[in-house]
VEXDREN-2710 file (C-alpha; in Angstrom, 1 decimal):
% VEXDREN-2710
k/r/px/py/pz
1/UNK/-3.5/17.1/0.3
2/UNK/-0.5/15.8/2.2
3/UNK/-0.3/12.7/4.4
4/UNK/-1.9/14.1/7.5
5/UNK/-4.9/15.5/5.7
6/UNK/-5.6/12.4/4.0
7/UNK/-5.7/10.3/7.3
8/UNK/-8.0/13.1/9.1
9/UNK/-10.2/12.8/5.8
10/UNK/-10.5/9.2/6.1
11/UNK/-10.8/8.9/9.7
12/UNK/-13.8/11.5/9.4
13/UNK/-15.6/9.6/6.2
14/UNK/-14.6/6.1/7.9
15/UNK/-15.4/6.6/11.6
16/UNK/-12.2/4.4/12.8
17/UNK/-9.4/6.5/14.8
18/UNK/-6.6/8.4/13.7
19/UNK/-4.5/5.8/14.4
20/UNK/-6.0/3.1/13.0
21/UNK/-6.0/5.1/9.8
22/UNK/-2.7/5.9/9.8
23/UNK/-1.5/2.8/10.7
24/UNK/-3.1/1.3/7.5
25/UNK/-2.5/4.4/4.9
26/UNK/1.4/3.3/6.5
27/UNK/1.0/-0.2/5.8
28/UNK/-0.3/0.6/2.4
29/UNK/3.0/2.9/1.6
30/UNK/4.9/0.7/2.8
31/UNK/3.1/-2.9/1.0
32/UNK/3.4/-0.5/-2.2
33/UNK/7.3/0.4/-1.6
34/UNK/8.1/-3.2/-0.9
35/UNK/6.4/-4.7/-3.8
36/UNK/8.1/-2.1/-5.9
37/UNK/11.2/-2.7/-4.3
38/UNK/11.1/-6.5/-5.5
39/UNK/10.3/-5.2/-9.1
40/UNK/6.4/-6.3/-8.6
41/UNK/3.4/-4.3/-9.9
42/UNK/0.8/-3.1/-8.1
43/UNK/-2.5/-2.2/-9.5
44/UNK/-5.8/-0.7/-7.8
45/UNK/-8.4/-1.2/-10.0
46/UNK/-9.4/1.4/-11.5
47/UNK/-7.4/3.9/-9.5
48/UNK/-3.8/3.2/-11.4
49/UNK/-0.8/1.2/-11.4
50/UNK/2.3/1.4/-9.6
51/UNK/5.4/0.1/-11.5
52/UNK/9.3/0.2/-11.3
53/UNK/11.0/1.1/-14.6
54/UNK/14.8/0.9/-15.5
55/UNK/15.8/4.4/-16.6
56/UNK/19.0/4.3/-18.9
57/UNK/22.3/5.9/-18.4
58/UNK/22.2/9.5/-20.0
59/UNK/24.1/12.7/-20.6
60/UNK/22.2/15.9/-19.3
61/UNK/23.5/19.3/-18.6
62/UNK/24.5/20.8/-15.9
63/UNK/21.7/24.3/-15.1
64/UNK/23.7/26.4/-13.9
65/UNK/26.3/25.9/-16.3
66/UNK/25.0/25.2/-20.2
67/UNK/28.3/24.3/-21.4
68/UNK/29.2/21.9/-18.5
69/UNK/28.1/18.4/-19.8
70/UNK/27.2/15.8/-16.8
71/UNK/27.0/11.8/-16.6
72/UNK/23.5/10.8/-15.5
73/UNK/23.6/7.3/-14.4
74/UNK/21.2/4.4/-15.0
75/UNK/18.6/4.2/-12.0
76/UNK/15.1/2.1/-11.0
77/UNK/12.2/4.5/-10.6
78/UNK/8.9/3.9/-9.6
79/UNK/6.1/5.1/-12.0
80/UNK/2.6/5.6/-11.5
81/UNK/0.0/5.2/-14.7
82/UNK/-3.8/6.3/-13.4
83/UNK/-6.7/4.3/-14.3
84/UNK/-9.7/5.2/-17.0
85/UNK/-12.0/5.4/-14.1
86/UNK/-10.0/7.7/-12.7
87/UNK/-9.0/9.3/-15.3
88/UNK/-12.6/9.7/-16.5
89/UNK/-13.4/11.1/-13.5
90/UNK/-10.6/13.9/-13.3
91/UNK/-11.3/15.2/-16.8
92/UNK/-15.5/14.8/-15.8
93/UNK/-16.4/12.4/-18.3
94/UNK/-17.8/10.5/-15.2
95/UNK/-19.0/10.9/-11.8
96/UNK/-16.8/10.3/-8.0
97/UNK/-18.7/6.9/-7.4
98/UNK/-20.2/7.1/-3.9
99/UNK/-18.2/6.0/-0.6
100/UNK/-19.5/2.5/0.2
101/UNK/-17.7/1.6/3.6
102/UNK/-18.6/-1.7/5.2
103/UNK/-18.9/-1.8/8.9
104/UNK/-16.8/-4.2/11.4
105/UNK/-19.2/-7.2/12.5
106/UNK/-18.2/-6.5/16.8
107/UNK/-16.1/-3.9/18.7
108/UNK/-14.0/-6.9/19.7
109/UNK/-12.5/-6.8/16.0
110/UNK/-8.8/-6.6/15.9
111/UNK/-7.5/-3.1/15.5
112/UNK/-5.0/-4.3/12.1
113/UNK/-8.4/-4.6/10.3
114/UNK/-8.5/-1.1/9.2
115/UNK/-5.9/-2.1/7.3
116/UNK/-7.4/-5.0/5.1
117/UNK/-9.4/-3.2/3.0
118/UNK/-6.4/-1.6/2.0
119/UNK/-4.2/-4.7/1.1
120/UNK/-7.2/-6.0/-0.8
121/UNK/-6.6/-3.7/-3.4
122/UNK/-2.9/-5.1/-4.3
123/UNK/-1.7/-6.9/-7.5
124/UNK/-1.6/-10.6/-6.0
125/UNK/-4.2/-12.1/-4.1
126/UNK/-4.0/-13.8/-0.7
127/UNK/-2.8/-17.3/-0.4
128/UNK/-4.5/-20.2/1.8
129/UNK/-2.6/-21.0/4.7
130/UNK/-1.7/-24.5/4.6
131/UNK/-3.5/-26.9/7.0
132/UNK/-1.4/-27.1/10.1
133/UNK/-0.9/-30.5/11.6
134/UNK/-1.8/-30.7/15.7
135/UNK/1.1/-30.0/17.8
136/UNK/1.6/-33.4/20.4
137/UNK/1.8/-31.3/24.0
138/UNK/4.6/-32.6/26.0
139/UNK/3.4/-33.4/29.7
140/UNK/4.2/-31.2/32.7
141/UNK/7.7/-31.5/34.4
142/UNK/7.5/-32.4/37.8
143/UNK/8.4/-30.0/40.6
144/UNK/10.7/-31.5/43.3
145/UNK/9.3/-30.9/47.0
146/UNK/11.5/-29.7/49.4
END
């Protein structure tokens, strides 16, 4: 299943739009790739976790040559470990748990909400915004007649 697949499959089982669902299965790469970026971990429940390892510098050898020797260097790569629940359920041990999708309250919903559900799932929960203070309002300026 590639990208496009996946956001027709979720459009079908979720009722939003196309775009809605890409625009969130895009904000999700991209919340995953970020975190990674900063060397955070990010773990679905149950799904997996995504992680950033250091790989060491190495000697390999070249393919197409045996003989030739080559200097592989030291690099950050992103690794993904699956979940028992979904490991249990790729080998069969367990059942696919059903879809529960949870409607929006009103049609006037923002259209980014599609993409909630999504950043739910990541490693750090949300912060409280911080109480704003009222903003004094500065009167009108006066317009000069002519």
């Amino acid at each position: 299943m590639n990208k496009a697949e996946l956001v027709n499959q979720i459009a079908k089982s979720t009722g939003q739009t196309k775009m809605q669902v890409h625009n969130a299965v895009a904000s999700l790469l991209h919340s995953v790739t970020q975190a990674l970026q900063k060397g955070d971990r990010v773990t679905l429940v149950g799904f997996g976790t995504f992680e950033r390892r250091q790989r060491q510098a190495r000697t390999g050898v070249n393919p197409q040559n045996p003989k030739q020797k080559l200097k592989i260097d030291a690099a950050k790569v992103p690794v993904f470990r699956a979940g028992q629940e979904l490991k249990d359920v790729v080998d069969g041990r367990a059942k696919l748990p059903a879809l529960k999708i949870e409607k929006a309250a009103a049609a006037a919903a923002p259209k980014k909400a599609a993409a909630k559900p999504a950043k739910k799932a990541a490693a750090k929960p949300a912060k409280k915004a911080a109480a704003k203070k009222p903003v004094k309002k500065a009167a009108p300026s006066k317009k000069k007649k002519k």
